[in-house]
C-alpha positions, 0 to 999 in steps of 0.5 A: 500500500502506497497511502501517505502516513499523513492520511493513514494516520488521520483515516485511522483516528477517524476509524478509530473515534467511530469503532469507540463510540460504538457507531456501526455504520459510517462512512469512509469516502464521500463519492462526489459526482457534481455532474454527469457530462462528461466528454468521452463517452466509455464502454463500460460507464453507465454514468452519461446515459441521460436527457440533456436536461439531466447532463447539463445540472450541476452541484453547487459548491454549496451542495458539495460542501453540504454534502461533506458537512453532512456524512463527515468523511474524511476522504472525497472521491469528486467523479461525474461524468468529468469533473474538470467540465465543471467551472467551480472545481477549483473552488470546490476543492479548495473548501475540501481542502480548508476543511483538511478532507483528503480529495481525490480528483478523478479525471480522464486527464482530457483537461488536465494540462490546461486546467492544472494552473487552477490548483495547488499541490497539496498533501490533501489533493490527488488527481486520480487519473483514469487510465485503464491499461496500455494504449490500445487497451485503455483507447478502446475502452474509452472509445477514442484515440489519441488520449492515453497520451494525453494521460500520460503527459498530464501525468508528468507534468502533474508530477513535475509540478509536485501534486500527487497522482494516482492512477484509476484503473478498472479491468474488462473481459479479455485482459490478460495478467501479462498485459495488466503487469505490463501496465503495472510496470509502466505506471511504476516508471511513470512515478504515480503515487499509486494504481487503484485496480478493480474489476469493471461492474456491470452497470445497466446503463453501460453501452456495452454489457460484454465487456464485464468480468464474471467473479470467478475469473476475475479472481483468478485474473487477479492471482495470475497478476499477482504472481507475475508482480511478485517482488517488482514492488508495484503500489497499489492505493488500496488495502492489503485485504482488499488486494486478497480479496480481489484474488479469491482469498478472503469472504467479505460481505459488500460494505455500502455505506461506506462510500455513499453518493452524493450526485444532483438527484440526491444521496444515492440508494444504496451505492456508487453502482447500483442506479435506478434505486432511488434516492434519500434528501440526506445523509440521515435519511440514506442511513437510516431509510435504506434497506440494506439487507437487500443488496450485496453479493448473495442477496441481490442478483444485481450485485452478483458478479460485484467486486468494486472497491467502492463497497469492498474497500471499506469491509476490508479496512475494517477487518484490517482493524480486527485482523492487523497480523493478517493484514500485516502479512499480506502486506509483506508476502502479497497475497497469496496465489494457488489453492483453494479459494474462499467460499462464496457467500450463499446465495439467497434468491433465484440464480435465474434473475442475474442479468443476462448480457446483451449484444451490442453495435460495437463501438467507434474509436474515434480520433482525440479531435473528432466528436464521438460516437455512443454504442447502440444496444 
């Protein structure tokens, strides 16, 4: 794990606070969506397919400040659509800031070098840069050319100017674990701070529902990397449980509301992935009017095949509080990659309502200058 002391100490003593006084449901990442626009338009994103009217909203800063003022986070994760589209980022981050929250900016790094004069290098701020794989992988799932050399080039000179950058990047049908590892050495060279890795979750919206990994071979996708990166001293921005997870090793229950969404209909029910149900006018109101018990593998078939550090990061922590000589030792040796997996949770409804996936027009990639082209179902 690559986190800075400066936030593991502070995430810890937050932790720490909430476990001492008893509370059992609280949040550990703010995800902030401002805004839907967005100016790709990705395979597997089901975050833009909505009217214009919807598109053109946006959270004030006022709401964003609301929002963090509301839940108490100590981290944001600021997303959309392109946060960088939206005109009062630079003040919006600036209120995190002086509110000393640890501020992940996620941006497909289009605007970047243009925008980067409106911020300041902070221990507070990362930009998290979307980037999912080499050339060829990362502009076929973005559906353009011509942008993982943009990421690239937004990422040094972020780096030279001293921010913090990390690298965002989610993994689709396909892959293989030498072309991921691939990746994972050139985001190393690259100098990012860390790489945030996860399988791709097969949102509704999504223009393309092939692309998604199913959970068995997404763990043993994960072992196979793991192996190959045994002593290259890849970073990762994540837990040392939530990496075993990934690759088959541990049973953890999804974690919601852990990283409640706050976007323009409201505070999203009951997830970051989970689009179409419903919305709370609070934090409060999220907490305690959302029936929880019906989400999360085993329970719901829309989250069937879901691995996503969204929900899975936060079990993971908290079991790095009750478990720290494992979480330790994983820490040291890497996860471990051969032998038996651990058991699933049970399933506890009819296997037949997992959605099926359906075919698609596939998509055009089109050249960084050029408008793009959504896919078709």
């Amino acid at each position: 794990m690559s986190v800075p002391l400066l936030q593991q100490y502070r995430v810890g003593k937050y932790i720490l606070g909430k476990k001492l006084r008893g509370e059992k449901r609280y949040p550990l990442v703010l995800m902030l969506e401002p805004l839907f626009r967005c100016n790709l338009a990705c395979n597997g994103c089901g975050k833009i397919d909505y009217p214009e009217e919807i598109l053109d909203q946006r959270l004030s800063y006022e709401d964003c400040m609301a929002a963090i003022e509301e839940c108490g986070a100590p981290i944001v994760s600021i997303a959309g659509g392109e946060p960088l589209v939206h005109q009062d980022m630079p003040r919006i981050v600036r209120g995190f800031i002086a509110r000393k929250k640890f501020v992940y900016l996620c941006t497909n790094a289009i605007l970047l070098q243009r925008r980067m004069d409106q911020y300041s290098p902070s221990p507070y701020l990362t930009f998290s840069i979307h980037l999912d794989g080499n050339r060829d992988r990362h502009e076929t799932s973005v559906g353009r050319k011509g942008v993982y050399d943009k990421c690239i080039r937004a990422i040094e000179q972020a780096r030279e100017r001293g921010f913090r950058v990390t690298v965002n990047c989610t993994l689709f049908q396909g892959e293989t674990a030498a072309e991921v590892a691939e990746f994972m050495d050139g985001a190393m060279e690259h100098g990012v701070e860390g790489v945030t890795i996860s399988p791709g979750y097969s949102y509704e919206r999504a223009p393309k529902q092939d692309v998604f990994l199913q959970r068995k071979e997404g763990k043993q996708l994960f072992r196979d990397l793991f192996r190959l990166g045994k002593g290259k001293k890849w970073r990762f921005n994540q837990s040392s449980l939530y990496l075993d997870f990934l690759a088959g090793n541990q049973t953890f229950e999804c974690t919601p509301w852990g990283n409640p969404t706050r976007n323009v209909f409201g505070w999203q029910k009951p997830c970051y992935l989970l689009v179409d149900e419903g919305y709370a006018r609070s934090f409060r109101e999220l907490l305690d009017a959302t029936e929880w018990d019906k989400y999360g593998t085993g329970r719901n078939p829309k989250c069937a095949n879901c691995m996503v550090h969204s929900g899975y990061e936060p079990t993971a922590v908290n079991a790095t509080f009750t478990r720290p000589l494992e979480a330790l030792k994983v820490a040291v040796f890497g996860p471990r990659t051969d032998g038996p997996m651990a058991p699933e949770l049970p399933v506890l409804y009819d296997e037949s309502l997992v959605p099926k996936t359906k075919k698609v027009t596939p998509i055009k990639v089109v050249n960084a200058g050029e408008p793009k082209t959504h896919q078709v179902a």
